[in-house]
N, C-alpha and C positions, 0 to 999 in steps of 0.2 A: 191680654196683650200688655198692659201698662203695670199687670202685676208682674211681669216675666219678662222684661224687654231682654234681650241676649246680646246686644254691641252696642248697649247705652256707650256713649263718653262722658258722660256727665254723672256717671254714679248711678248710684238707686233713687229712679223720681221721687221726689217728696211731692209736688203739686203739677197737675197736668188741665189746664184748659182746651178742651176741645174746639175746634177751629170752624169757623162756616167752610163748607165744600159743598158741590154737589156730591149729596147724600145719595143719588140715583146710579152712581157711579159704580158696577161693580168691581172694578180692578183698585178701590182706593179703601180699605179699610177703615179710615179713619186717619182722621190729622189732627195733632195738638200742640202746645205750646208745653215742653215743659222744664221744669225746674230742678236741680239737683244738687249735690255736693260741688261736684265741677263744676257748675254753673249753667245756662239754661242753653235751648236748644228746641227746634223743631220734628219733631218726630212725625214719618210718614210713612203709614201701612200699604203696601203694594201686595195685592193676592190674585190669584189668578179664579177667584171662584168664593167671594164676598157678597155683601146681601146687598141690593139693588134693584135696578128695572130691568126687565128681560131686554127692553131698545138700550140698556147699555150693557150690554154684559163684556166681558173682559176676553180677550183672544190671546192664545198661543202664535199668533201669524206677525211675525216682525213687520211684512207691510201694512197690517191690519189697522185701521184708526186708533181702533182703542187694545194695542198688543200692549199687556199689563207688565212686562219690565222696562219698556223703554224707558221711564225715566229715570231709574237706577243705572241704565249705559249710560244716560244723558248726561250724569256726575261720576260715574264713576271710570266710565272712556276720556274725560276730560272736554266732553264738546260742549256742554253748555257754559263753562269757564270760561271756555276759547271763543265760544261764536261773536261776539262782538268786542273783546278784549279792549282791540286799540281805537276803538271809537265810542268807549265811556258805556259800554251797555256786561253788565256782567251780571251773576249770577248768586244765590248765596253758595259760601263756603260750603263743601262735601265735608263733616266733622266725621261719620261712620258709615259703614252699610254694611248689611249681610242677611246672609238665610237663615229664617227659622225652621224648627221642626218639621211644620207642616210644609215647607215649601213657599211658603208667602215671606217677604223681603222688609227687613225697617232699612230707611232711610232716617238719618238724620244730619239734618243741616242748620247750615247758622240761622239762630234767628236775627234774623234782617230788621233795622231800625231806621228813621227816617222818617220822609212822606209818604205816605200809601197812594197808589195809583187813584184814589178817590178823593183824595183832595191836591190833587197836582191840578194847577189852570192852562186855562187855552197856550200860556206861553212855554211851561214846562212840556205839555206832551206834545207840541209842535219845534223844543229842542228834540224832544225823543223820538218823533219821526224823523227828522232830519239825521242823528245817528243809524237809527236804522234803513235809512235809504242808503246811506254808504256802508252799511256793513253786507245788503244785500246786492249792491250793485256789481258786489266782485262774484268771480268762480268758487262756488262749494261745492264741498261732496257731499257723494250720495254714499253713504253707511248703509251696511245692510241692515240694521234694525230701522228705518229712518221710514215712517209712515210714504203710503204711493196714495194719490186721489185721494185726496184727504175729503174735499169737500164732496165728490161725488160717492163717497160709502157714509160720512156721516150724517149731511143735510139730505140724503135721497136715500137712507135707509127706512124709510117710514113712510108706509100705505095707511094711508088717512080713510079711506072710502068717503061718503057723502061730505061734503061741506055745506053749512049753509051761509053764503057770501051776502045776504039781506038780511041777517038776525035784527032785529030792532034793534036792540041794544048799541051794535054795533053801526048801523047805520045812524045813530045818534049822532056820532063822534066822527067817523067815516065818510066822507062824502061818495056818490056813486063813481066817480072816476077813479076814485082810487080803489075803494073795492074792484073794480074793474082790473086796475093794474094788480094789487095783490094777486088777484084769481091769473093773470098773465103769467105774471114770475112762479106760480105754484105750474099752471100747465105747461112752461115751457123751461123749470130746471134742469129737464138734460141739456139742451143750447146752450144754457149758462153753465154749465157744469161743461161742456167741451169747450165754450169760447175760453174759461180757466185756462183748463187745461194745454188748449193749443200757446196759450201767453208764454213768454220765454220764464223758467223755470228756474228758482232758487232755493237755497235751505230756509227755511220760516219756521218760527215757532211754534205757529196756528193756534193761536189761543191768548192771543195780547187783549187784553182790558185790562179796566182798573185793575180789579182785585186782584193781577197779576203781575203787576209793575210796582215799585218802589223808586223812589231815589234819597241812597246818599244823603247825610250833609253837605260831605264833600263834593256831589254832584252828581255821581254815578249814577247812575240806572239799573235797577235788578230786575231782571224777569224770573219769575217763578214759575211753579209747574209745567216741566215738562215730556208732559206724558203724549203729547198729539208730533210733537215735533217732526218734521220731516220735507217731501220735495213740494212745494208748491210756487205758485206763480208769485213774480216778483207785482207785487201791490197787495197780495193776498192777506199780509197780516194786518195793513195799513184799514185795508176791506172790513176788516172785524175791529179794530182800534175803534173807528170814528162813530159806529153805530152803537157800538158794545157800551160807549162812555155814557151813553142817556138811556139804554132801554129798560134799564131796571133805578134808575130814578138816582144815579149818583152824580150826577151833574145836571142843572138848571138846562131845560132841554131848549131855553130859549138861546143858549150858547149855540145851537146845533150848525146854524149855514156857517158861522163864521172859523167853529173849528173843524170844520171839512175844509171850508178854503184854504186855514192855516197849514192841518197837519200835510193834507197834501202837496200844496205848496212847498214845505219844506222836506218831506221825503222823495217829492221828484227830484231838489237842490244836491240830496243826497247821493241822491241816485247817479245826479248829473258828473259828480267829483268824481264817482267811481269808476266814469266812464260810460253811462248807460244813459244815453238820451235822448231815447225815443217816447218824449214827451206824452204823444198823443195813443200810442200805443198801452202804454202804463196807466193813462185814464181811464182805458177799455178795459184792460184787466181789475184793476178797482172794482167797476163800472161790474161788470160778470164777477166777481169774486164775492161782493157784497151783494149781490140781488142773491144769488145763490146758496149763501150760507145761511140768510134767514127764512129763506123762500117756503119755511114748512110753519115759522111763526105765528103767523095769522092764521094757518086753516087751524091750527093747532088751537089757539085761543078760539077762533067761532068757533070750534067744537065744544071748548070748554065751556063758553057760554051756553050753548043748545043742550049740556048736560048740567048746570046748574053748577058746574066746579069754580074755583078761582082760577083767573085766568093770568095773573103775576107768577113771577120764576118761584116756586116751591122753599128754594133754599138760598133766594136774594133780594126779591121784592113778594112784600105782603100787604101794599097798596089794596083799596079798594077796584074793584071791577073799571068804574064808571071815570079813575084816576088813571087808571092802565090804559085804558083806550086813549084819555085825551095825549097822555103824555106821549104813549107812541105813533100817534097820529103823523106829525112832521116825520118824524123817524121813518115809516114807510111809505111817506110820501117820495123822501128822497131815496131812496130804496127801487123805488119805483122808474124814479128818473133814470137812478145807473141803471136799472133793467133796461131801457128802451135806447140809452145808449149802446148797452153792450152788445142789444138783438139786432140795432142795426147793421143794414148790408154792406 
């Protein structure tokens, strides 16, 4: 691929640094950094049938989670450019795109310079929910390539069979109340997965964390990859923001209650400008959107444990066992709290 690119703009690579991704991803060939005569550039591989995990494999079905050209409509329809324009959330520059031979797509776009979403603090990503509660608080459209049930086809695509919710290990770290509430939110993600869904409904990017945020010198805000994009419920991205920023260990997790209070705080603020002010309703959505998105986490890790695997993210955190657990300990505590909020009657 890097010997043959066919829409470079930047010439013939001379140097190409491959990038962290999820490597499990089968619709992403590969993503790098590279450099040329024209000057440098992000290159990104879109295939419909790349090497991966059978739990990601890449879809033909525009509503489908993971339908492997949405993010080349996403720049190349012009919506990821547009979706947050006038309120300081933008996108990298579209430099080329096009088909290869075989039918799989290079994307390349600017490479984007700045702060990395992993070292912006509690004040910067609580300016960046507050833009994004006013970019979601208005009417968007529904695209037909634009993912449907985002969170009920990729957090509930996966039959775990056995758990065991007492591993020693895990009970170390774990007290039994909250194991208790993990095993709650793993048996009762279809409730959360429909409380989502009934919440009033917006375009989201479904996929905000660090490693997908930048800002600016000048102030901006870049969201990157967008390959999950599509309808979900307004707090939903907000839902993955606040938990996404500690579970793989790039922010001080003792940050954790105070950047919940902020970011939300200031994306209901968002929200509010926009016209959307139903305060308590938007907590509940949060509330179901984030028990639900990670609600396969934990059984996923005690299984890893009871097989002797690493239970850190493969291609983010490579922390020890015994650091994973303490560190997301609070993290699913509060996880747990939005469960018991959202399940109430």
């Amino acid at each position: 691929m890097l010997d043959d690119p066919r829409h470079s703009p930047i010439g013939t690579p001379a140097r190409a640094t491959a990038l962290t991704h999820n490597t499990g991803n089968q619709a992403t060939g590969g993503i790098w950094a590279v450099t040329g005569p024209g000057g440098s550039a992000i290159l990104k591989h879109l295939t419909p049938a790349g090497d991966g995990r059978g739990d990601w494999s890449a879809s033909p079905d525009p509503r489908h989670w993971n339908y492997w050209r949405r993010e080349p409509l996403a720049y190349t329809t012009g919506f990821a450019a547009a979706y947050g324009r006038d309120h300081g959330i933008g996108a990298p520059d579209l430099l080329a795109a096009g088909e290869r031979p075989d039918g799989s797509v290079e994307l390349w776009l600017e490479h984007v310079t700045g702060t990395p979403g992993t070292g912006l603090g509690p004040d910067d990503l609580a300016e960046f929910a507050y833009r994004l509660g006013a970019v979601q608080g208005r009417p968007a459209p529904d695209l037909p390539w634009h993912s449907h049930r985002f969170l009920r086809s990729y957090a509930g695509r996966r039959d775990l069979g056995p758990v065991d919710w007492d591993h020693p290990a895990a009970a170390a770290h774990w007290p039994a109340d909250l194991r208790e509430g993990l095993r709650t939110i793993w048996n009762r993600r279809a409730d959360l997965f429909a409380r989502t869904e009934a919440a009033p409904q917006t375009a989201c990017h479904l996929d905000v964390w660090p490693m997908n945020l930048y800002r600016r010198p000048g102030g901006e805000f870049v969201l990157l990859d967008w390959a999950f994009t599509g309808r979900g419920a307004i707090g939903e991205d907000l839902a993955n923001l606040i938990p996404d920023t500690f579970f793989d260990g790039h922010q001080d997790v003792d940050r954790l209650a105070d950047t919940e209070t902020a970011l939300t705080g200031a994306y209901l603020r968002g929200l509010a400008e926009a016209g959307h002010r139903d305060e308590a309703g938007v907590r509940k959505a949060v509330a179901a959107a984030g028990a639900a998105k990670y609600c396969w986490l934990a059984p996923v890790m005690l299984q890893g444990l009871t097989a002797g695997r690493p239970i850190g993210s493969s291609d983010y955190d490579t922390a020890a066992d015994e650091a994973v657990l303490e560190r997301r300990r609070p993290i699913f505590a509060m996880l747990v709290r939005w469960a018991r909020t959202a399940l109430e009657a």
